[in-house]
C-alpha positions in Angstrom: 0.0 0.0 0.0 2.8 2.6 0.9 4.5 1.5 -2.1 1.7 2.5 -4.6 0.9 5.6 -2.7 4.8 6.3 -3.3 4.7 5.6 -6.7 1.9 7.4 -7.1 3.2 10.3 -5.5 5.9 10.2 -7.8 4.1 9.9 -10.7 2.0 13.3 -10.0 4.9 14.8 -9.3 6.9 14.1 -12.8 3.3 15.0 -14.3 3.5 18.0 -12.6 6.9 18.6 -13.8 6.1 17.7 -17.2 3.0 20.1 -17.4 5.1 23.3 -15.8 8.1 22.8 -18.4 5.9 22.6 -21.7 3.7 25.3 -20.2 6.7 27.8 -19.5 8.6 26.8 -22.7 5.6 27.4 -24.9 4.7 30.7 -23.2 7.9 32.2 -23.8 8.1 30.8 -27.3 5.0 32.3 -27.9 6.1 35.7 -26.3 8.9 35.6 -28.6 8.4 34.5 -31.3 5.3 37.2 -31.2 7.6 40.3 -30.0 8.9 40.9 -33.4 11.5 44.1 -33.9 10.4 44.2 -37.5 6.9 44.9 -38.7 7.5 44.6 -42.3 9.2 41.2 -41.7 6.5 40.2 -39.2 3.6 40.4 -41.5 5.5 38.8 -44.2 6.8 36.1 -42.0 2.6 35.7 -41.3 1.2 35.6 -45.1 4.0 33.1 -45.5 3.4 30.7 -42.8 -0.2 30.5 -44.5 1.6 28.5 -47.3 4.5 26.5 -45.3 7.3 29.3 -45.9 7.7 30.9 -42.7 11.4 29.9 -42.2 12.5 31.0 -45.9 11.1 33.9 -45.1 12.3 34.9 -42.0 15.8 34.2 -43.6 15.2 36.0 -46.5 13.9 39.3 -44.8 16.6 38.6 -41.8 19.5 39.1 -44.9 17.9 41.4 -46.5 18.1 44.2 -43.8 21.7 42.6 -42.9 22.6 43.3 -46.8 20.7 47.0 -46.0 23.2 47.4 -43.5 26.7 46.0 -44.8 26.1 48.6 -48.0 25.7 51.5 -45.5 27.8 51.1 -42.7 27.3 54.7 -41.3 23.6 53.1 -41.1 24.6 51.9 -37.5 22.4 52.0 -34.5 24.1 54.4 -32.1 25.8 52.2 -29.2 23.9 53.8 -26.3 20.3 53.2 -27.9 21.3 49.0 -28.4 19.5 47.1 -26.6 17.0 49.2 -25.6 14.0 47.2 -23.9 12.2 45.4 -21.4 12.9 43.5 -18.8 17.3 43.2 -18.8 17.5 45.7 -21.6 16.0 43.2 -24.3 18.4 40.5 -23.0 16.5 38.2 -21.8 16.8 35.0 -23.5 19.8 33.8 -21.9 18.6 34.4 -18.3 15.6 32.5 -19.0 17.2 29.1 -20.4 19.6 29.0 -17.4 17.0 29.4 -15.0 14.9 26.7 -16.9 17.7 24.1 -16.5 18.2 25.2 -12.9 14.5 24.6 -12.6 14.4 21.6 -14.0 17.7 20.3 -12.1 15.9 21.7 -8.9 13.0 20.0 -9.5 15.1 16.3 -9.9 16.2 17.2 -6.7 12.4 17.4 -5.0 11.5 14.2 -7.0 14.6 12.0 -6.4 16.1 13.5 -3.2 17.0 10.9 -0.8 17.1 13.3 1.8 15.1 15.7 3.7 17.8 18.5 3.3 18.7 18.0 -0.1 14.8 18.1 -1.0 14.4 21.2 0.8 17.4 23.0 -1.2 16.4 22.1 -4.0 13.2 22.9 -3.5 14.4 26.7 -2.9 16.7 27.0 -5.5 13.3 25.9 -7.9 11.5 28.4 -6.2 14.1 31.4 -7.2 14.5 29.8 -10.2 10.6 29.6 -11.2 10.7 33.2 -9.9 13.3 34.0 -13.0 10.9 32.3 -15.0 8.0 34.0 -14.1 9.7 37.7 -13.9 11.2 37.0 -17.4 7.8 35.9 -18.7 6.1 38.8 -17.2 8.1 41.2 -18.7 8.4 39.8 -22.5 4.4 40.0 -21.8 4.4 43.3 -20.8 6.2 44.0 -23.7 3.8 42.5 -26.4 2.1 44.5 -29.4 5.3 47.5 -28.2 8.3 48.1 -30.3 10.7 49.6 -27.7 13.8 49.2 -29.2 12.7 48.9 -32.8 15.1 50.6 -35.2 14.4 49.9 -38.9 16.7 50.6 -41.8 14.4 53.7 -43.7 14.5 54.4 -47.5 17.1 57.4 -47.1 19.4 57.4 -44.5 18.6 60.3 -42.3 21.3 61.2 -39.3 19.2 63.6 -36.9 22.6 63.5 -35.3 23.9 65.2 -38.2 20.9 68.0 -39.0 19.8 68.4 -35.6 23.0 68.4 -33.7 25.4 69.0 -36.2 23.5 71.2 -38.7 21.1 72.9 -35.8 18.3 72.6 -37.9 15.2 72.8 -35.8 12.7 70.0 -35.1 9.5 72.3 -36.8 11.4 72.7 -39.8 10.9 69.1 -40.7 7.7 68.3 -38.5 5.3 71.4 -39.5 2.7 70.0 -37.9 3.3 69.8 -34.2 1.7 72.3 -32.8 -1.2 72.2 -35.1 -2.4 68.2 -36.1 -2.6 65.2 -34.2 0.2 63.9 -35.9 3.7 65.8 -36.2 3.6 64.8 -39.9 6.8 63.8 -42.2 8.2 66.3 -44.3 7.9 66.3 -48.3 11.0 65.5 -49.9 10.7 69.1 -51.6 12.0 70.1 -47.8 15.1 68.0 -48.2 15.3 70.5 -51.4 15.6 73.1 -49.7 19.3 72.3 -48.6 20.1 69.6 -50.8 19.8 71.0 -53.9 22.7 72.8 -52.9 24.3 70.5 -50.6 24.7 67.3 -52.9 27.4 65.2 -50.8 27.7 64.1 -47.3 31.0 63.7 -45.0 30.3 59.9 -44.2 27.4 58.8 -47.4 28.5 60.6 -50.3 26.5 61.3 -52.7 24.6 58.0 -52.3 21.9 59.3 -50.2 21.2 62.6 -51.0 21.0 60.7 -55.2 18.3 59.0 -53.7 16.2 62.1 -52.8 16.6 63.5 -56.5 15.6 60.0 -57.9 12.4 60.0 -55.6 11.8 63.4 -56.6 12.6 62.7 -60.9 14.9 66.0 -59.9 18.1 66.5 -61.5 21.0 67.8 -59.9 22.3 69.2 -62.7 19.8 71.5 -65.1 17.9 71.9 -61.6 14.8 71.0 -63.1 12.0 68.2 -62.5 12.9 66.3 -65.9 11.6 62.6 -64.3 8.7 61.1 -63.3 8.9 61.3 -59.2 7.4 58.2 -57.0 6.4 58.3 -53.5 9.2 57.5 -50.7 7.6 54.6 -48.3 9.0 55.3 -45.1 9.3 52.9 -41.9 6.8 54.0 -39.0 9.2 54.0 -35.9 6.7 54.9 -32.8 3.3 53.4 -33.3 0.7 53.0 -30.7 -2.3 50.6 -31.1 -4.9 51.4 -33.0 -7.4 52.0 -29.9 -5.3 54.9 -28.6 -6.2 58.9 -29.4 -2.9 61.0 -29.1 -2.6 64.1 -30.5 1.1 66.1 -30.5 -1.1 69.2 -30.6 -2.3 69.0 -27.5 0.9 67.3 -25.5 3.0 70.0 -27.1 1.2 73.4 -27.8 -1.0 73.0 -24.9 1.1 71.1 -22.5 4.5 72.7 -23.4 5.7 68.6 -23.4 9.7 68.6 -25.1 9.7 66.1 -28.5 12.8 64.1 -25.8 10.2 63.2 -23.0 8.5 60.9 -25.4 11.4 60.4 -28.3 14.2 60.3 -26.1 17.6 62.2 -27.2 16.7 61.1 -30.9 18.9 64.6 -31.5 21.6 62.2 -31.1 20.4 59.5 -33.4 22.5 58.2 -36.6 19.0 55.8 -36.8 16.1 56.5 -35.0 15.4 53.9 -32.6 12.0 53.7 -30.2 13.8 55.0 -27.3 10.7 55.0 -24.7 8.3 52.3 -23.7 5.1 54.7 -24.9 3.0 51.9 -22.6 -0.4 53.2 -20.7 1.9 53.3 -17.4 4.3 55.9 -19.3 1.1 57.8 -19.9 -0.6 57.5 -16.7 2.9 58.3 -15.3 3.4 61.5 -16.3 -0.4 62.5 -16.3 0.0 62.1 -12.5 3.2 64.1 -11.9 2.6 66.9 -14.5 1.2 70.2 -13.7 -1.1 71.6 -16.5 -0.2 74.9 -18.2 -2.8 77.4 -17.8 -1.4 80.3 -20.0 -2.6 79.1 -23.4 -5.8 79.5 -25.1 -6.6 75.6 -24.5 -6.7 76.1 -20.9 -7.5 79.9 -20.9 -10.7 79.6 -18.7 -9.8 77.0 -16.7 -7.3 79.4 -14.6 -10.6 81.3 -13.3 -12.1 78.3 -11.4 -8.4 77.2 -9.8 -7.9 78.5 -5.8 -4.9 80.6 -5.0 -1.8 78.9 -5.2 -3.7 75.6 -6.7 -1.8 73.4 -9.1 -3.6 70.7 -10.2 -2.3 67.6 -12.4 -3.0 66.7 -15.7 -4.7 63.6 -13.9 -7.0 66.1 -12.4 -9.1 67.2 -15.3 -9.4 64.2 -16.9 -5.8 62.7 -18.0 -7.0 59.5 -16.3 -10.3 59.1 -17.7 -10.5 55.7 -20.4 -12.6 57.6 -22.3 -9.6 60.4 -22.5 -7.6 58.4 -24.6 -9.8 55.6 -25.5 -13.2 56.1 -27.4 
């Protein structure tokens, strides 16, 4: 009788085993293989899987950008914006897998221990470990559907190191409309004109780049005239938020006075722009809670008149934590 109960006991427990490892390995294949830095490759890696060719094209797109990248090598990623993301800084693969094994070598321990203090070390040590687990999973969850991090090679190389820093040209110059649409809005190519059709060569690209602007544009250099048919450039959407979220720039920056690097980061210092912040609902609510509104601008121009003397309320105050504020 106490031999079946034994065996029994056993047996549950290597089920138990069993059902925690292909639970925690499928989660976080799931989580990863789902957290995708690449749109572009992500929804072709999708249509293909439809037809059996998810691996070829995973490959294919995977060498394509590394083929993107070996023919311009001042396309780099700036070494303080790597790794940028959640959990250990988008490095968390190799934490994981170790404490798996340790997990799994923990839990042999419980199962087999022929003692009582060897059983109870190893069942701590699977209890940090499953900790590991569970912290690692939570944050590649956390992460899901954002692209923190995400850096893809554009059209035209564009250095905001080199125009914004370098150059000093200001932010509005480009994005017009900042201060005025919900979106800060990607500048025509007959802006890049406005300096490159004198400036026709760069320090570090040549003339490789800047070619690329006249060829979009069917501009040549040369008789300065429009001689080509033009085509439209299709740019790489760095910072997207889900489809369910309002957000206008109008509003965070006219009416909240909010600086472009509070959400962007330093992307002033950017060779390649990389998604620098998290832009999650807690990096909203965050700073909804801890900002004071601005009061002397004709959004909030009336609202001064019903504050108290020496009142300061937050943006969470009149509404910045409201669903329906940013969801509708």
């Amino acid at each position: 009788m106490r031999e079946a109960l034994f065996t029994r006991r056993i047996g549950l427990k290597m089920q138990l085993l069993v059902i925690t490892f292909l639970f925690t390995f499928s989660s976080y294949a799931f989580i990863v293989n789902n957290l995708s830095t690449d749109v572009s490759v992500g929804v072709m890696t999708i249509a293909a899987q439809g037809k059996g060719g998810g691996k070829s094209v995973k490959k294919a797109a995977a060498a394509k950008v590394q083929k993107s990248d070996d023919s311009r090598p001042y396309d780099k990623i700036d070494p303080e914006f790597r790794n940028i993301g959640p959990g250990f800084g988008g490095k968390n693969a190799v934490p994981f897998w170790i404490a798996l094994v340790v997990f799994l070598l923990a839990m042999g321990g419980v199962v087999k221990g022929k003692s009582k203090p060897v059983k109870g070390i190893s069942g701590v040590v699977a209890l940090i470990a499953l900790g590991v687990i569970s912290y690692v999973t939570y944050w590649e969850a956390r992460a899901l559907g954002r692209q923190q991090g995400y850096a893809p090679v554009q059209p035209i190389w564009f250095s905001h190191k080199v125009h914004v820093t370098q150059n000093k040209i200001d932010c509005e110059y480009c994005h017009v409309d900042v201060r005025s649409s919900r979106h800060a809005g990607i500048p025509s190519l007959n802006v890049c004109l406005n300096c490159h059709s004198v400036v026709n060569k760069g320090k570090r690209s040549g003339t490789k780049e800047i070619s690329k602007i006249y060829d979009y544009l069917g501009y040549n250099p040369k008789t300065k005239q429009f001689d080509k048919p033009g085509k439209p450039i299709e740019w790489i959407k760095v910072h997207n938020l889900p489809d369910h979220v309002y957000f206008s720039h109008a509003q965070h920056v006219q009416a909240g006075k909010v600086d472009c690097q509070e959400c962007h980061g330093p992307v002033e210092k950017m060779n390649r722009v990389v998604e620098y912040k998290e832009l999650s609902m807690k990096f909203c609510l965050d700073c909804h809670r801890k900002r004071n509104i601005i009061t002397d601008n004709q959004y909030y121009a009336l609202y001064k008149f019903h504050l108290k003397p020496g009142e300061k309320p937050k943006v969470k105050d009149i509404g910045g934590q409201d669903c329906s504020a940013c969801h509708y």
